[in-house]
DOZA-183940 format. One record per residue (C-alpha): residue number from 1; residue in one letter; chain; x, y, z. Coordinates in Angstrom, 2 decimals. Each point is the difference from the previous one (the first is absolute). Layout:
<pt n="NUM" res="A" chain="A" x="X" y="Y" z="Z"/>
...
# end
This chain:
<pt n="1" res="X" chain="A" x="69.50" y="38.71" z="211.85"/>
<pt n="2" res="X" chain="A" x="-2.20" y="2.38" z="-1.91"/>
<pt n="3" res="X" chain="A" x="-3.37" y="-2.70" z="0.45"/>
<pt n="4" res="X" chain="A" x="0.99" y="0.07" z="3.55"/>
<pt n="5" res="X" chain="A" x="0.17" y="3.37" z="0.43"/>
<pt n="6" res="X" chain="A" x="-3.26" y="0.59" z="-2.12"/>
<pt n="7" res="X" chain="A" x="-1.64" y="-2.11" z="2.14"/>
<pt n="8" res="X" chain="A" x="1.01" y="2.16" z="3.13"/>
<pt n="9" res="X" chain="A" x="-1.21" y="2.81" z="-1.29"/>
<pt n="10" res="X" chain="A" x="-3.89" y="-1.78" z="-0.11"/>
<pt n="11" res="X" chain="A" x="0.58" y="-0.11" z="4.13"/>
<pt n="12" res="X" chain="A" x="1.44" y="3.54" z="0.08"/>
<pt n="13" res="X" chain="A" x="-3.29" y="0.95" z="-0.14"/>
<pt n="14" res="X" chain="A" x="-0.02" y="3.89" z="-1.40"/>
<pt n="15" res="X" chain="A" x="3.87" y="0.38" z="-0.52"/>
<pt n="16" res="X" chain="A" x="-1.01" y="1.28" z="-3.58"/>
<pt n="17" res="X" chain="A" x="-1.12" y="2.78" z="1.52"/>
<pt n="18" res="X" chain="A" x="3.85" y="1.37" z="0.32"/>
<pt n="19" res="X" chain="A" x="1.48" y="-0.84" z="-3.46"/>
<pt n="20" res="X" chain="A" x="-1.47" y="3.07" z="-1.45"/>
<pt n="21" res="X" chain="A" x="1.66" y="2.40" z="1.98"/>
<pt n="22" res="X" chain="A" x="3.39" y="0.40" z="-1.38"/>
<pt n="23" res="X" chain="A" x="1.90" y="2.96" z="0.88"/>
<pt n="24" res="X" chain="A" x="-3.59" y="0.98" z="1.66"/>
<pt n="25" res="X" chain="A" x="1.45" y="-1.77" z="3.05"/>
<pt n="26" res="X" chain="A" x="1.92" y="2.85" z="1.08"/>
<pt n="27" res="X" chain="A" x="-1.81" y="2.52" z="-1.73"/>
<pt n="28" res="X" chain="A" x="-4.02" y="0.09" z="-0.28"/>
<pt n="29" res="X" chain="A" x="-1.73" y="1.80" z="2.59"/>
<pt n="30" res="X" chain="A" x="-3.72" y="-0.73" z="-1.92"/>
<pt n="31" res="X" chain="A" x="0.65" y="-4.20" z="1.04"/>
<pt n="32" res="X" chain="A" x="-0.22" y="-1.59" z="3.17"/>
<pt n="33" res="X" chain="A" x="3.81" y="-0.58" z="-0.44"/>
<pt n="34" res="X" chain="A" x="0.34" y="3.34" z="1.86"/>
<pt n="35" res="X" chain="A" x="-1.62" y="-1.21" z="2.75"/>
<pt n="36" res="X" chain="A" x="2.63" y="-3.09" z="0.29"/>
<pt n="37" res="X" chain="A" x="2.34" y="2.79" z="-0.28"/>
<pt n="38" res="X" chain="A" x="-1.06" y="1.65" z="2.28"/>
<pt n="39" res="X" chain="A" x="-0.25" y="-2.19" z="2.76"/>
<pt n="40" res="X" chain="A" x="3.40" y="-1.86" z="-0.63"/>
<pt n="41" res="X" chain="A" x="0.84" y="3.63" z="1.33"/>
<pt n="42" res="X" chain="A" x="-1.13" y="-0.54" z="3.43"/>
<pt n="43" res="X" chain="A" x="0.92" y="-3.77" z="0.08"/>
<pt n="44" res="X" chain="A" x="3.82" y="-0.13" z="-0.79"/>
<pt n="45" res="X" chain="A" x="1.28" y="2.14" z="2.64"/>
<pt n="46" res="X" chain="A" x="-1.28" y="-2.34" z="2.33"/>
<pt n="47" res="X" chain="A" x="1.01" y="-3.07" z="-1.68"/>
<pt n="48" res="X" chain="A" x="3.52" y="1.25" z="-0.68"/>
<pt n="49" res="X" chain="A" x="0.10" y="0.71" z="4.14"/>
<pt n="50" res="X" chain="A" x="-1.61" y="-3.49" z="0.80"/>
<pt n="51" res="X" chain="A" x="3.14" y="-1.62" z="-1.94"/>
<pt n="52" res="X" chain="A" x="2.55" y="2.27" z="1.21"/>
<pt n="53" res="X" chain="A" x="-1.27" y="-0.93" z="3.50"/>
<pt n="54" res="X" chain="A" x="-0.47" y="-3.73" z="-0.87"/>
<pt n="55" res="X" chain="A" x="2.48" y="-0.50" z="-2.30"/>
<pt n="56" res="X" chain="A" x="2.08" y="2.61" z="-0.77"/>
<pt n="57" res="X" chain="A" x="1.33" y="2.41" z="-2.30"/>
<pt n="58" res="X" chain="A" x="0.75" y="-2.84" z="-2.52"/>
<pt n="59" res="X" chain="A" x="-2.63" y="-2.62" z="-0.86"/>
<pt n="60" res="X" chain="A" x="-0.80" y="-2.83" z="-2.83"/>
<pt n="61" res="X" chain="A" x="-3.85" y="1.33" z="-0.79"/>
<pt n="62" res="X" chain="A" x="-2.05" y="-1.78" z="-2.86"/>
<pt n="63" res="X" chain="A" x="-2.88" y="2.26" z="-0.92"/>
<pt n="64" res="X" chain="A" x="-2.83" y="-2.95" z="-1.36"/>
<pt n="65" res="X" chain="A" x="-2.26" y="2.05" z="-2.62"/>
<pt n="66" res="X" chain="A" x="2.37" y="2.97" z="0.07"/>
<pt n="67" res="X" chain="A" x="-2.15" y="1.50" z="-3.32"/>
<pt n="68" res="X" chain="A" x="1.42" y="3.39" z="-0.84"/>
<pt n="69" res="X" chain="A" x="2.85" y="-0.42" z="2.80"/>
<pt n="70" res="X" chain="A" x="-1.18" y="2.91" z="2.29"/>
<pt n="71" res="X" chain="A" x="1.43" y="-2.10" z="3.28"/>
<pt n="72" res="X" chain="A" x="2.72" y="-1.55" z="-1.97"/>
<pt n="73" res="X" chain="A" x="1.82" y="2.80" z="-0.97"/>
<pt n="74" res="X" chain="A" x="-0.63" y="2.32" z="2.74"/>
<pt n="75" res="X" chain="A" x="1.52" y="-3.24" z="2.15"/>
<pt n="76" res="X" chain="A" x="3.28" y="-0.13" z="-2.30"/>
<pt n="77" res="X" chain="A" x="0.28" y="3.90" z="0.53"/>
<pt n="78" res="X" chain="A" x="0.20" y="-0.81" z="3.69"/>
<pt n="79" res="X" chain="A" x="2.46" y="-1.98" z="-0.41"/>
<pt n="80" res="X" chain="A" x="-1.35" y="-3.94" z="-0.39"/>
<pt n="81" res="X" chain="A" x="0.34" y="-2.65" z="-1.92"/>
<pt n="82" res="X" chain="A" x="-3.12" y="-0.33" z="-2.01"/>
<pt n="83" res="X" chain="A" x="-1.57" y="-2.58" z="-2.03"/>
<pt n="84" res="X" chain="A" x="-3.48" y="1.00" z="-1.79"/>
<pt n="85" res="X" chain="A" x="-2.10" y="-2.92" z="-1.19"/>
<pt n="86" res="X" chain="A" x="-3.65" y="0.44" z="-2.66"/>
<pt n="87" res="X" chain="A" x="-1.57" y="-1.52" z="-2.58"/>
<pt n="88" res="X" chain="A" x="-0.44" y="3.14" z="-2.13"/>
<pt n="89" res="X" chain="A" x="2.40" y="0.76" z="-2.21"/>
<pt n="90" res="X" chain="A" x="-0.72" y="3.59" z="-0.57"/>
<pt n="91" res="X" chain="A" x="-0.22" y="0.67" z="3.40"/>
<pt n="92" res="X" chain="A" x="3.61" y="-1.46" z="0.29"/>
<pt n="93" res="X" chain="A" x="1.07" y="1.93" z="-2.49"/>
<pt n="94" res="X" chain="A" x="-0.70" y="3.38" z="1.35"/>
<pt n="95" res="X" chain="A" x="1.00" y="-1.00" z="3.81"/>
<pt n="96" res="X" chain="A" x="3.10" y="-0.38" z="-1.72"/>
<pt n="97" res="X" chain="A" x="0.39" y="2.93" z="-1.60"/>
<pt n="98" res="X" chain="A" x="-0.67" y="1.98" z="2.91"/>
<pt n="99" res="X" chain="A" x="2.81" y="-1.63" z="1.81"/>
<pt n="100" res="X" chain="A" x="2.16" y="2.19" z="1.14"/>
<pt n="101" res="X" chain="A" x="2.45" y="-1.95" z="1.70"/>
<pt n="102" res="X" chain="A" x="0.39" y="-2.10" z="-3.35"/>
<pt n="103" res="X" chain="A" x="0.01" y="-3.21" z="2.75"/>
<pt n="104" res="X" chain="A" x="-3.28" y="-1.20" z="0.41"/>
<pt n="105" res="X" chain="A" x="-0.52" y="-3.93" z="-1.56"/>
<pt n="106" res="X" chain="A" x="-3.07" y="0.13" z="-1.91"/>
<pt n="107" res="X" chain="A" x="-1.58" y="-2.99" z="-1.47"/>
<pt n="108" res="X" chain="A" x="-3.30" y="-1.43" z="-1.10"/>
<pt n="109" res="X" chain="A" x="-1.27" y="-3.00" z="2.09"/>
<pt n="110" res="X" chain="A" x="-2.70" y="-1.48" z="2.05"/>
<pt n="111" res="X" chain="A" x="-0.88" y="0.95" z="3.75"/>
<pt n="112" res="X" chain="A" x="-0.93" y="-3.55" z="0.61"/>
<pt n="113" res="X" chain="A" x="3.17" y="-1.22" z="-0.44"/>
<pt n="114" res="X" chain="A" x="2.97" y="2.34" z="-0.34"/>
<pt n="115" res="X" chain="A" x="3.19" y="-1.48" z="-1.13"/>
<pt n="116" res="X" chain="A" x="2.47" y="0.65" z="2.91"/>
<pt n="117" res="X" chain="A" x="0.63" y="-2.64" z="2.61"/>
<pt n="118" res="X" chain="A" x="-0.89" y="-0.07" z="3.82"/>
<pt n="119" res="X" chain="A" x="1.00" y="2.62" z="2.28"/>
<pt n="120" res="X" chain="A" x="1.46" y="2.31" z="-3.11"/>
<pt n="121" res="X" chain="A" x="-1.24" y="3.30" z="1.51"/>
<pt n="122" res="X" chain="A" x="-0.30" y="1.87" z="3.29"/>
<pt n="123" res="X" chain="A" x="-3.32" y="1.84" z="-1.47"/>
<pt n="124" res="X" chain="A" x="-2.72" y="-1.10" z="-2.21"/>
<pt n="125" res="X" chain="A" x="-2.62" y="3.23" z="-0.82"/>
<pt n="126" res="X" chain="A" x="-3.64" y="-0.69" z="-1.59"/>
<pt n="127" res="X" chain="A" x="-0.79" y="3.27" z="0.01"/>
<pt n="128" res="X" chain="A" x="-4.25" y="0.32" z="-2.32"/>
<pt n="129" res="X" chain="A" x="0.85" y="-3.69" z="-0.85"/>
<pt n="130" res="X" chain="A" x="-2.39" y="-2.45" z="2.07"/>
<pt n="131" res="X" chain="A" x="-3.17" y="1.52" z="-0.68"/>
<pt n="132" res="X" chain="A" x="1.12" y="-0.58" z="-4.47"/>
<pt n="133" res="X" chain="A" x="0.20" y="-3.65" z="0.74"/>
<pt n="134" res="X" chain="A" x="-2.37" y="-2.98" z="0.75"/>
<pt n="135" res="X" chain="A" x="2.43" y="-2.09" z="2.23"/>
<pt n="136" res="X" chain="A" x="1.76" y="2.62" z="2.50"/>
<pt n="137" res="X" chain="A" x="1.00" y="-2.06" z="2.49"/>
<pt n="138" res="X" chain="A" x="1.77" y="-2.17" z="-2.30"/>
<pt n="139" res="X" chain="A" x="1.83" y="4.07" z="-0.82"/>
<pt n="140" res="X" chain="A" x="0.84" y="-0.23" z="3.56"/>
<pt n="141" res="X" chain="A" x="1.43" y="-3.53" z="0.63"/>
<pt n="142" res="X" chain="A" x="2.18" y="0.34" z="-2.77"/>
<pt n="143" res="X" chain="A" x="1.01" y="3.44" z="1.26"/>
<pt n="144" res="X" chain="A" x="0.70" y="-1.85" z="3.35"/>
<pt n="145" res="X" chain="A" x="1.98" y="-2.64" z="-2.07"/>
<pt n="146" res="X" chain="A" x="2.79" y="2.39" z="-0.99"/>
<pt n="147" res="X" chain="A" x="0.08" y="2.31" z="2.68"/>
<pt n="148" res="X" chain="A" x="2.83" y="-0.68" z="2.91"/>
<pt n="149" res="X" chain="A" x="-0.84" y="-1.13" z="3.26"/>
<pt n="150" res="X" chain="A" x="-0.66" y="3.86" z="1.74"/>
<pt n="151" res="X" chain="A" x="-0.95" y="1.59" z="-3.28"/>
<pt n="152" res="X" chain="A" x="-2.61" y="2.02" z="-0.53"/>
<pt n="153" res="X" chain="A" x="-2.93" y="-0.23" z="-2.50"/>
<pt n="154" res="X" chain="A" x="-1.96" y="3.05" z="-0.66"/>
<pt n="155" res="X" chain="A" x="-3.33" y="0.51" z="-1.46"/>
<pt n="156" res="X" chain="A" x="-3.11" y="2.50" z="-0.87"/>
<pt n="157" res="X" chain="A" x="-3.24" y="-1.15" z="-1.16"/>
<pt n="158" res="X" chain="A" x="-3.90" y="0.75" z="0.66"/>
<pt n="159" res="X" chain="A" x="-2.58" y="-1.09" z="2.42"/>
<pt n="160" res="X" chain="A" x="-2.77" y="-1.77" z="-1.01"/>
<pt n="161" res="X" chain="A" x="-3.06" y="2.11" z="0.93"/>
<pt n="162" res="X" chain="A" x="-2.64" y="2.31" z="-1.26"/>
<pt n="163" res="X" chain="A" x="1.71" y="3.12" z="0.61"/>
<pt n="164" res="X" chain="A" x="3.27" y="-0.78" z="-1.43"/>
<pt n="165" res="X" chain="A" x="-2.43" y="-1.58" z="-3.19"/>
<pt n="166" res="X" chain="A" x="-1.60" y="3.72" z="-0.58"/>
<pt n="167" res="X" chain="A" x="3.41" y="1.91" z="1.15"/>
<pt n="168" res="X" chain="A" x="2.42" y="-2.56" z="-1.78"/>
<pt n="169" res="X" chain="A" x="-1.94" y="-0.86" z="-3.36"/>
<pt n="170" res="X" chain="A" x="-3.54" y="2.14" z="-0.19"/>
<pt n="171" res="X" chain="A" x="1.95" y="3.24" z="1.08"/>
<pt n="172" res="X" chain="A" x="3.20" y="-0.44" z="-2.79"/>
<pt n="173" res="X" chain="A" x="-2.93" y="-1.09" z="-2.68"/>
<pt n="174" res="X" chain="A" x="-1.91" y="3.41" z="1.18"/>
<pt n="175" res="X" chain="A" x="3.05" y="2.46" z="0.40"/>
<pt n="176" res="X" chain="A" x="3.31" y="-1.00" z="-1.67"/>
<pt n="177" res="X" chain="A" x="0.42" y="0.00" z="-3.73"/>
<pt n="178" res="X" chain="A" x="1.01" y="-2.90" z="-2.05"/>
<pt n="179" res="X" chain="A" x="-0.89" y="-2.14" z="2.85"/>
<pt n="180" res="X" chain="A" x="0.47" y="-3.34" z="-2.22"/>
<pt n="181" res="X" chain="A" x="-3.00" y="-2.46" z="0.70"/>
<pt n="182" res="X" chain="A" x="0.27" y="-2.55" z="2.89"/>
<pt n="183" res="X" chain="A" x="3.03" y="1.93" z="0.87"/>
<pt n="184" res="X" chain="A" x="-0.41" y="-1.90" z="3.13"/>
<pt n="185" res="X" chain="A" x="-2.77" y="-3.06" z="0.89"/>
<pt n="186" res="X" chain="A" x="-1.31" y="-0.06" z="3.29"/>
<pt n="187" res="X" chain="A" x="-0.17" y="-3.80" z="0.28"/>
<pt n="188" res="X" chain="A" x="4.28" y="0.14" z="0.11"/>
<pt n="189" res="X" chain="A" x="-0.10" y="2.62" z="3.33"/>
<pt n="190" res="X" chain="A" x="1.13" y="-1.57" z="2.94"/>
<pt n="191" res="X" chain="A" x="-1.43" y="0.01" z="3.20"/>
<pt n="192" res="X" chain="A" x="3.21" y="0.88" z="2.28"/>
<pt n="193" res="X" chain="A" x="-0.98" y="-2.96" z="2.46"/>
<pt n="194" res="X" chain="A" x="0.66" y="-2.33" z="-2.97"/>
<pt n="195" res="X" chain="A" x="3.38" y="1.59" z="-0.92"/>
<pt n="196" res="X" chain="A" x="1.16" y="-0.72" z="3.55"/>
<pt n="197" res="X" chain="A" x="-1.31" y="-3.70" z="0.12"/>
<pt n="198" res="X" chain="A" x="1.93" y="-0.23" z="-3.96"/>
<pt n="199" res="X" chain="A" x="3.05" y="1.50" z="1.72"/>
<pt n="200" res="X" chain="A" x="-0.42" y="-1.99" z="3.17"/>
<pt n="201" res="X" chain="A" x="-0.21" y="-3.43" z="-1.79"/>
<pt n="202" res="X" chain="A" x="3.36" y="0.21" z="-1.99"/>
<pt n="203" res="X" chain="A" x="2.03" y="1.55" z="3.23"/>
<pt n="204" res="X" chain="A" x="-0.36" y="3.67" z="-0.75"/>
<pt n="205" res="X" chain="A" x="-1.01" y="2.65" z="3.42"/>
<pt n="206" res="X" chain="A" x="-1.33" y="2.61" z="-0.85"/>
<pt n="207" res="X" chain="A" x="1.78" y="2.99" z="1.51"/>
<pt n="208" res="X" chain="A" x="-2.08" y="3.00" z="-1.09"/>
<pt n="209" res="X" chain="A" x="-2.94" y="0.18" z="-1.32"/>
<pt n="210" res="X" chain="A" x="-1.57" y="3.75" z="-0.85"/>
<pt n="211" res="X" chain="A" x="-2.50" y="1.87" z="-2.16"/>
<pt n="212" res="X" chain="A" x="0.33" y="2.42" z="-2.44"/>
<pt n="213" res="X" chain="A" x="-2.01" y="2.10" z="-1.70"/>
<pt n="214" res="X" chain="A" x="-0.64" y="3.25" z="-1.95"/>
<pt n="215" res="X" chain="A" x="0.48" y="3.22" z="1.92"/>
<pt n="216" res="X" chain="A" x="-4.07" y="1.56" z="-0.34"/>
<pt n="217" res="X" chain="A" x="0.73" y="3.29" z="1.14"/>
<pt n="218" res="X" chain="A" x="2.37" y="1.44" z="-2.39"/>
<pt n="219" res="X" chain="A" x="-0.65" y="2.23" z="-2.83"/>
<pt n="220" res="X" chain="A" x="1.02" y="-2.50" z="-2.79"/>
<pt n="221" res="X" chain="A" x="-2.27" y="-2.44" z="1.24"/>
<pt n="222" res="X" chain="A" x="-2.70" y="2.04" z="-1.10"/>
<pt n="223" res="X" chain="A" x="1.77" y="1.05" z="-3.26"/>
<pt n="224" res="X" chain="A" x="-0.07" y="-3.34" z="-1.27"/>
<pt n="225" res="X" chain="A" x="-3.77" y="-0.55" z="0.77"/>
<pt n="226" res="X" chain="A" x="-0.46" y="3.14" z="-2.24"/>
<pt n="227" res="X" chain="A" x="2.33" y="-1.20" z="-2.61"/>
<pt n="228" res="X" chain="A" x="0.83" y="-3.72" z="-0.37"/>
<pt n="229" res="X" chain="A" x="3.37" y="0.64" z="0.57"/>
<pt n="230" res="X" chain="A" x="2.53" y="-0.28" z="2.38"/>
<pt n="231" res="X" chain="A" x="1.90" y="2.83" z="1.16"/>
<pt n="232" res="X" chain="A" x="3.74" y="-0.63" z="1.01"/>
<pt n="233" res="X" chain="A" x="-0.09" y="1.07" z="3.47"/>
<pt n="234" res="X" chain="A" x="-3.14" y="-2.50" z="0.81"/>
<pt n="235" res="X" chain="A" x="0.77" y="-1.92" z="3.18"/>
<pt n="236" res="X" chain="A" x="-0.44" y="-2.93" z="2.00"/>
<pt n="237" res="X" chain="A" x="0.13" y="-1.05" z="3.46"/>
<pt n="238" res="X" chain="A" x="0.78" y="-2.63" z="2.18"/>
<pt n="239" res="X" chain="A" x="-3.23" y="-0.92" z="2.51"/>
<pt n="240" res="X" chain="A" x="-0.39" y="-2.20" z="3.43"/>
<pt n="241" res="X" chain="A" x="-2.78" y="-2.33" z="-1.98"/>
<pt n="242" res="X" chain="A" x="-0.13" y="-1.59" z="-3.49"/>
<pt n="243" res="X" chain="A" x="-3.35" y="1.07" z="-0.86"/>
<pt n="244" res="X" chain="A" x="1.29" y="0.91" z="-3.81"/>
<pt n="245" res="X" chain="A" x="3.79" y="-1.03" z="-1.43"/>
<pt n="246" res="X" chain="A" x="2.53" y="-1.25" z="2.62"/>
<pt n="247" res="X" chain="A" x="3.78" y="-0.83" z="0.33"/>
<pt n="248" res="X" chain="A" x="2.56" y="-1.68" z="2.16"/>
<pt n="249" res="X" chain="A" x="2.40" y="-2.11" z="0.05"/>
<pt n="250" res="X" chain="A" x="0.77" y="-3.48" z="1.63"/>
<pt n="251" res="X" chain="A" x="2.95" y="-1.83" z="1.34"/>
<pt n="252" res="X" chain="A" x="1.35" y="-3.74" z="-1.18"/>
<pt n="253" res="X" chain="A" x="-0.10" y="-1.96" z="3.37"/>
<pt n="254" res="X" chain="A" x="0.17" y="-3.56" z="-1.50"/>
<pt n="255" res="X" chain="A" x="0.29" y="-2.15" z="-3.01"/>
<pt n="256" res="X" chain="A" x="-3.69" y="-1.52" z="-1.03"/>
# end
């Protein structure tokens, strides 16, 4: 199990860039950690409605590379059933201990093939997961694998394009402290035509499919270009194109 799971992390491609943080998860604002932070604010109110509306108050959700457990736990504390799956320990570690609901399932295991049968969950989340890994669409069959017929999978991730190259990795290198190197490759974005085809193929439909981005005009914007680091009321927002980052989620239709 361990040589198995070593050899994972060789195709995870820059998931060391997360075992340092620690505690930091929840707490550095000089790392782009706040950032993810950040814009996991904007994104779960609108995935909690888009399960409440889809599925209900209630749901089976398996969050694949869950890291420090920002969607897992904030899902328990809404009131689902939540299963958090990553290969880093210390990351585990600390998404459990900020568990407040004490009832989130944490354990360490491999995306490519998680160890629950078909149709075990009504979600599957891979939220800043395909972009750390060289085979994504084989992420998102096996997502499709244990979600229920009518589940939903949801995912962010980053275009592949010059401007989110000098927003996404040339900006955090210029402008965000302890921005760890290759904190994210370019060669692992993904075009969003190419999600849809990867979706398509194994009997996902894509739903919704939206940008998202950070807000320019507001005052902390600017205070982090002065300062490296990232002040606590920074925000994102959702946009009609995904020039930069974008989200959504998709809907199982058929088995592949």
């Amino acid at each position: 199990m361990d040589s198995d799971l070593a050899k994972l992390d060789r195709e995870i491609i820059n998931n060391d860039v997360y075992n340092h943080l620690a505690e930091r998860w929840y707490e550095a604002q000089d790392d782009p950690i706040a950032l993810l932070r950040n814009q996991h604010k904007l994104e779960l109110p609108w995935i909690l409605e888009e399960i409440r509306r889809n599925i209900g108050y209630r749901a089976e959700i398996l969050d694949m590379g869950c890291g420090g457990g920002f969607l897992s736990n904030d899902l328990a504390l809404a009131g689902h059933s939540v299963t958090g799956i990553d290969l880093s320990t210390s990351s585990l570690k600390v998404a459990e201990k900020y568990d407040r609901t004490h009832t989130v399932r944490y354990m360490q295991g491999d995306i490519y093939q998680v160890p629950f049968p078909r149709e075990s969950f009504d979600v599957v989340a891979a939220m800043d997961v395909l972009e750390h890994v060289s085979e994504p669409s084989k992420v998102i069959a096996e997502a499709t694998r244990v979600l229920r017929p009518g589940g939903l999978f949801f995912f962010n991730t980053f275009n592949k394009n010059p401007l989110s190259w000098l927003i996404v990795i040339k900006g955090m290198e210029w402008f965000v402290k302890n921005t760890p190197k290759d904190n994210h490759v370019y060669s692992l974005f993904i075009d969003p035509n190419k999600l849809r085809d990867w979706m398509d193929d194994v009997g996902l439909e894509l739903m919704t499919l939206r940008g998202i981005r950070p807000v320019f005009a507001q005052k902390a914007f600017f205070q982090l270009l002065r300062s490296g680091v990232v002040p606590k009321d920074f925000r994102f927002k959702f946009t009609k194109h995904p020039l930069i980052a974008y989200t959504g989620y998709a809907k199982k239709m058929r088995e592949h």
